[in-house]
N, C-alpha and C positions, 0 to 999 in steps of 0.2 A: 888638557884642562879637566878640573874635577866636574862629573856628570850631578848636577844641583837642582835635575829637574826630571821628571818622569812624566809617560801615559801620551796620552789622554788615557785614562783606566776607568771601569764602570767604577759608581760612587753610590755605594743607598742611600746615601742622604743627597748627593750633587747631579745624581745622572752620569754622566763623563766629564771626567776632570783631569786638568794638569794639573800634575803636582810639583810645588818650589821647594827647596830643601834650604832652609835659610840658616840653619841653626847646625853647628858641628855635630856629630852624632853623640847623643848623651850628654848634651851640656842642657841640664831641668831646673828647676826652682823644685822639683818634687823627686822624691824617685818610690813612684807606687809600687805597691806590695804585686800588683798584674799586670807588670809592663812586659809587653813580650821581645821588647828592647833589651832584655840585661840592664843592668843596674846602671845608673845612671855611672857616669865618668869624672864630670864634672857637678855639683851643686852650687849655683850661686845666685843672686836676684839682683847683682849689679847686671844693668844692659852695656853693653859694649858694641863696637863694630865688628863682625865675623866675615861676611862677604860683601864685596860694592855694589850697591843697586842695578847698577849699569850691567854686571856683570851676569847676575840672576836674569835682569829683562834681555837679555842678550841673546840667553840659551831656549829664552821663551819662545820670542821671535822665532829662532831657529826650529823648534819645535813645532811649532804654530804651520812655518813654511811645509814642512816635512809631513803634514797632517790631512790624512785626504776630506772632503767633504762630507763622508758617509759617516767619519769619527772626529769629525772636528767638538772641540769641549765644550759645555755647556760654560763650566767655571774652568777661572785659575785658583788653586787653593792654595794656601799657605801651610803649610803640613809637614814640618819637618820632624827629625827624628829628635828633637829636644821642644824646648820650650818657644814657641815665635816671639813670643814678644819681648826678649833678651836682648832682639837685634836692634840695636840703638837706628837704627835704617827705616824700620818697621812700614813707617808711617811714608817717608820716600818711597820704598818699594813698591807699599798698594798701590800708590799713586799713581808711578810709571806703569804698572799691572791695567792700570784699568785705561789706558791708554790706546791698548788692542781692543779697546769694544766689546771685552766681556764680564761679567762681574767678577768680585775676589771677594775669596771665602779666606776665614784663617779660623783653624782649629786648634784653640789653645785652654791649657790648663785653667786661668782664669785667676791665677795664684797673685800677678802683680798688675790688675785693672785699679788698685788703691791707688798708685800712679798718676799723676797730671799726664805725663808726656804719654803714659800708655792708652790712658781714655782717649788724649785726642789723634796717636795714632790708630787705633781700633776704628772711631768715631768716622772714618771714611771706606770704611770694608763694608760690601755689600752684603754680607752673611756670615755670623760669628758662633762658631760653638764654643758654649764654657761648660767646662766640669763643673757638676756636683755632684758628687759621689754622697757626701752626709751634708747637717750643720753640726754634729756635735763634736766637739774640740777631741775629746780622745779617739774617737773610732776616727778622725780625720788622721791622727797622728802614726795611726797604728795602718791604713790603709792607704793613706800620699806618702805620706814620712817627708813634711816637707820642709826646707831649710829653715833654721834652729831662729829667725828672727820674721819668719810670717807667721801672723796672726791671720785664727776665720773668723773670726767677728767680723772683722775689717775688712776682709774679704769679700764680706756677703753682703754689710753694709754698702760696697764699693759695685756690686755687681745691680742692685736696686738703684743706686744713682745714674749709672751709667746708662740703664737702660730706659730711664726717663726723657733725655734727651738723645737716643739711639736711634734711628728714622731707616734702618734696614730689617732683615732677616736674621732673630735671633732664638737659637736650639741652647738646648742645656743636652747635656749627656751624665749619664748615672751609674755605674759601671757597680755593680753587686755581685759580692763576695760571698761565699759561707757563710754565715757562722761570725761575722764582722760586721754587715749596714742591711742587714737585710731584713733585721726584726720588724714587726709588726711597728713598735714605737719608731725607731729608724725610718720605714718606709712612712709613716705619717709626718713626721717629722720635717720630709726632704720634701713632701707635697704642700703641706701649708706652703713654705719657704717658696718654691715653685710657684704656688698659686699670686704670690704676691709680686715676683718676678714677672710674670704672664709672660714665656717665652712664647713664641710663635708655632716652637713642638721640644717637646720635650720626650728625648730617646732614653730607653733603659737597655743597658747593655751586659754582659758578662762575658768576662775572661775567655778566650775563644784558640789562643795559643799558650805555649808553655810558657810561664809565668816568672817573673825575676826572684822571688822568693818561694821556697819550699812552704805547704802549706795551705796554698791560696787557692780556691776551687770555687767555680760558679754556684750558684748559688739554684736552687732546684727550679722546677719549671712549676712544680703547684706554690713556689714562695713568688716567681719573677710576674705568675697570674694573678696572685695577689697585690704585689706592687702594681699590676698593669690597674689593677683593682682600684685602689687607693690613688693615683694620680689623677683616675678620671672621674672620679669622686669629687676632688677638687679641682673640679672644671681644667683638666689640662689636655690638650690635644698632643695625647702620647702614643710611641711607636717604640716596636720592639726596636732594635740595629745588634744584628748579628749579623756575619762572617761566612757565609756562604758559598757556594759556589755561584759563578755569574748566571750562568745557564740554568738557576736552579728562578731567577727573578723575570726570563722572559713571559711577558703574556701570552696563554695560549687557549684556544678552546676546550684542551679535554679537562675533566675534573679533576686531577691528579696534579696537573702540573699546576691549576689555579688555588687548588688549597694549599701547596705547598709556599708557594708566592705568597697569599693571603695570611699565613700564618705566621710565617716572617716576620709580621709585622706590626700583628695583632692576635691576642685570641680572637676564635670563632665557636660566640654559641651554637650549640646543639640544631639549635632550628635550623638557623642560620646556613650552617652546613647542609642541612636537609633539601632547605630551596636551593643551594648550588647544585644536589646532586640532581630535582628535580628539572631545573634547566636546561643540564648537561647531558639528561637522561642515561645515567649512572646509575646501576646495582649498587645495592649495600653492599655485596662482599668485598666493593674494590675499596670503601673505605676500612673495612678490618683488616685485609689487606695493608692499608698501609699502619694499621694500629701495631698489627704482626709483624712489621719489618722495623718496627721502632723510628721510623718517619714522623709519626704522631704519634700525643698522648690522649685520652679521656681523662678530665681533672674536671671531678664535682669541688662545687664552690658557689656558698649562699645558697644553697638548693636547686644549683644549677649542673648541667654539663657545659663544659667546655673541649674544643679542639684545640689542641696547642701544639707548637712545632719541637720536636725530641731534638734537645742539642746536647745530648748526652751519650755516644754514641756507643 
């Protein structure tokens, strides 16, 4: 039998989570310029049936069984290697998901919520990440590349309705390129739109593995400061999500391993950093230290210092 579920595995955004593979590998409604996927296989926005509910909830169980106490999941996610919300099932599936007594997340493009049938299977997921990478119609085309008959007006129109009669946990995710969505206007752009949305959090992320097209490079850490800048400008409860190692997210008492955790996730003004060192009763050399090992950066901004985490290695 095909293996169509994984983990329990740490999640930044979920804690520990199983993950459902609901979707053939590479069958998108998009195929972005930084999917670390390879190019999509398939392109289509017709939903279809791919696997039987029964079948997915099956291997859950079985997983679930197999899972000791110490790492049993917080969530079941929905997280396949294409598009979730393709599987004409969708809405069956959560259903039986939440059947085990834990909540279900589905993280999906967000490309066919214009959909009746998509809103109302979505409409019972306890926590839903949607992309927004831009709003504006070219850098969307040139950065998703998504099939030749969606439209992002309708899109975006479709993602503000839905989330008015939404009653769970809803994250946006932003994923910034070079040299593509990262400009000053871009990043304003994607935070109005944001603000009106009023996700619950809203992550910024960059490219983190080798990428499906030649070209595509994250985007700098004094630009991803300044987007973290601009989001919380307009009022957004935003986080970094990057790709880490797990051991690099456990809480710990010395200062080293808590600013690295911290930074993760957010910058950290200058002061800021100062009263952790104070705390932790920490010399300065151990934070140059890790300025020197390229761990961290120092990035002035507004007439400030900031701590920020080096994903540039």
């Amino acid at each position: 039998m095909e293996e169509l579920v994984f983990g329990p595995v740490p999640s930044r955004r979920l804690d520990k989570s199983i993950g459902v593979n609901n979707i053939p590998h590479k069958v998108c409604s998009y195929t972005c310029s930084y999917c670390q996927l390879g190019k999509e296989e398939k392109i289509q926005i017709e939903r279809q049936e791919f696997y039987a509910p029964d079948t997915l909830v099956k291997q859950v169980e079985q997983k679930l069984n197999m899972t000791s106490h110490a790492d049993y999941p917080d969530y079941i996610t929905i997280v396949p290697h294409g598009e979730p919300t393709l599987d004409i099932n969708l809405g069956k599936l959560i259903t039986k998901l939440k059947t085990f007594g834990l909540p279900v997340a589905v993280i999906t493009n967000s490309s066919l919520v214009h959909l009746d049938d998509v809103k109302k299977d979505l409409s019972n997921a306890s926590y839903i990440s949607f992309k927004v990478d831009t709003v504006n119609q070219i850098t969307w085309k040139h950065i998703n590349k998504p099939h030749k008959k969606l439209l992002l007006n309708e899109n975006l129109n479709a993602l503000l309705a839905f989330k008015q009669n939404y009653h769970g946990i809803l994250a946006t995710e932003t994923m910034l390129v070079k040299g593509v969505n990262d400009s000053d206007e871009e990043l304003k752009a994607t935070a109005q739109f944001l603000q009106h949305l009023k996700p619950n959090i809203a992550y910024l992320s960059i490219p983190s593995q080798p990428p499906s097209f030649k070209g595509t490079f994250p985007t700098s850490e004094e630009t991803l400061l300044k987007a973290y800048e601009f989001f919380y400008w307009y009022c957004l409860n935003v986080e970094y999500l990057f790709e880490y190692a797990a051991n690099e997210f456990t809480p710990a008492g010395n200062f080293e391993e808590n600013l690295l955790s911290l930074t993760a996730t957010h910058p950290m003004n200058i002061d800021a950093v100062k009263e952790l060192m104070a705390k932790t009763k920490t010399a300065d050399w151990v934070l140059e230290k890790l300025v020197d090992e390229n761990k961290v950066k120092r990035i002035r901004y507004e007439k400030q210092t900031f701590i920020v985490r080096s994903f540039n290695k």
